[in-house]
C-alpha positions in Angstrom: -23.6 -11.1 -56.0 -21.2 -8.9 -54.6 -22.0 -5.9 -52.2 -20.3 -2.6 -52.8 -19.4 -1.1 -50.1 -19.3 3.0 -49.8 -16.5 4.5 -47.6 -17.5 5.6 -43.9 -18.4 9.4 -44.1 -15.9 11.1 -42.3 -16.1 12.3 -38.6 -16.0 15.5 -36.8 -14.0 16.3 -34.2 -15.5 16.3 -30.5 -16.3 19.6 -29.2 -14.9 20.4 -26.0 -15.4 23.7 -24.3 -12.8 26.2 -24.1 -10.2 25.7 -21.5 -11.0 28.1 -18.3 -9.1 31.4 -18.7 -7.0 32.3 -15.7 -8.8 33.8 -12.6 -8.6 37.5 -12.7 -8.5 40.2 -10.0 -6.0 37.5 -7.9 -9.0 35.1 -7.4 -8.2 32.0 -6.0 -8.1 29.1 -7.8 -9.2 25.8 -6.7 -6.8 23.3 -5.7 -7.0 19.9 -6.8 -6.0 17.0 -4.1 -2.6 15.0 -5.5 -4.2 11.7 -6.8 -3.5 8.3 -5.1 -0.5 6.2 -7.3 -1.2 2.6 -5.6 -3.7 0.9 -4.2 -2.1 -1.0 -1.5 1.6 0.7 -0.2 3.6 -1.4 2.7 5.0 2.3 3.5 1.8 3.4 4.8 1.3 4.6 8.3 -0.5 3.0 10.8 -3.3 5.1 10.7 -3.7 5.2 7.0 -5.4 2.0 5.8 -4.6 0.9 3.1 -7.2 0.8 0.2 -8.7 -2.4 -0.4 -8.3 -3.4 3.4 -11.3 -5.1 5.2 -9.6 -4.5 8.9 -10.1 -1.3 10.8 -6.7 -0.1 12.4 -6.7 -0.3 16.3 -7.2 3.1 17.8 -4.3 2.2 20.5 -1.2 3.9 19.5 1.2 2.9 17.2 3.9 2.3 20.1 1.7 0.6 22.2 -0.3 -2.2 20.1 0.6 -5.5 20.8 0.8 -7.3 17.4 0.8 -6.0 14.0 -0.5 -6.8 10.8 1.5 -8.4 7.5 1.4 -5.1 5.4 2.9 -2.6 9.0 5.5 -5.6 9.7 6.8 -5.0 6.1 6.8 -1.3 7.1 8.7 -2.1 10.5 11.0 -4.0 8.9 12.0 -2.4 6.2 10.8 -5.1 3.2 7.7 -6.0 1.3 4.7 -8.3 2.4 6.0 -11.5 0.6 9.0 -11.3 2.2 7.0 -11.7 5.4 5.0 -14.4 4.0 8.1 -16.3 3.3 9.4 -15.6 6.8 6.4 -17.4 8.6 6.2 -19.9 6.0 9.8 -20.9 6.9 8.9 -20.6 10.9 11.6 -17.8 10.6 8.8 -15.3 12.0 6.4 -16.5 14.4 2.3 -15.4 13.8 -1.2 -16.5 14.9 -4.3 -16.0 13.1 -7.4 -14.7 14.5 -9.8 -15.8 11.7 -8.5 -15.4 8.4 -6.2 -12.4 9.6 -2.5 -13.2 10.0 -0.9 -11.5 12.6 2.4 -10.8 14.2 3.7 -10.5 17.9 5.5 -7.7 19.0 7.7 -10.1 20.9 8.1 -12.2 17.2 9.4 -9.2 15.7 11.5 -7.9 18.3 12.9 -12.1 18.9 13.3 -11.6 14.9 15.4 -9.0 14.9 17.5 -10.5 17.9 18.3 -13.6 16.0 19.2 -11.9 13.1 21.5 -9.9 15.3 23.3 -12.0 16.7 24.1 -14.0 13.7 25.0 -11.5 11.9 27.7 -10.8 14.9 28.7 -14.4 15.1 29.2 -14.1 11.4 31.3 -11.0 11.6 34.0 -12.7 14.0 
């Protein structure tokens, strides 16, 4: 025995209330704070955390902290997080973990850059 079945009945539209006309007598409106478009950003500041992040940044100053993490070395240098991973991993970037944070040296970056320096000279000549 076959069931018939009878067409959904059809739906309404949602009512939404009218859109806010615009303030009058030069009221002020509102302003609404620019929304975030990434969660994590290697371009972030030192002082902005990135969202997502479990580590407090160090109160010392930027120019006087004595190793950084991943994500700022990426900012330092001028490249993305993996690329950093990929540098350690190939013991072309020196780090040390203090638990399950990986960190660089000031001195690693700055012997970094050196080598890189001076072979891209000796490559030049």
């Amino acid at each position: 025995m076959a069931v018939a079945h009878s067409p959904d009945p059809p739906r309404s539209e949602p009512q939404y209330p009218a859109a806010a006309s615009a303030p009058q007598d030069g009221a002020q409106r509102a302003s609404i704070p620019p929304a975030r478009t990434s969660r994590s950003s290697a371009t972030a500041v030192a002082s902005e955390r990135p969202r997502g992040s479990r580590h407090k940044e160090s109160e010392i100053p930027f120019a006087d902290r004595m190793s950084f993490s991943v994500d700022e070395t990426a900012a330092l240098l001028g490249c993305g997080p993996t690329m950093i991973h990929e540098l350690i991993a190939t013991g072309q970037l020196a780090s040390f973990r203090i638990r399950t944070r990986r960190l660089i040296s000031r001195k690693a970056i700055e012997q970094f850059i050196t080598e890189r320096e001076i072979k891209t000279i000796a490559g030049s000549t």
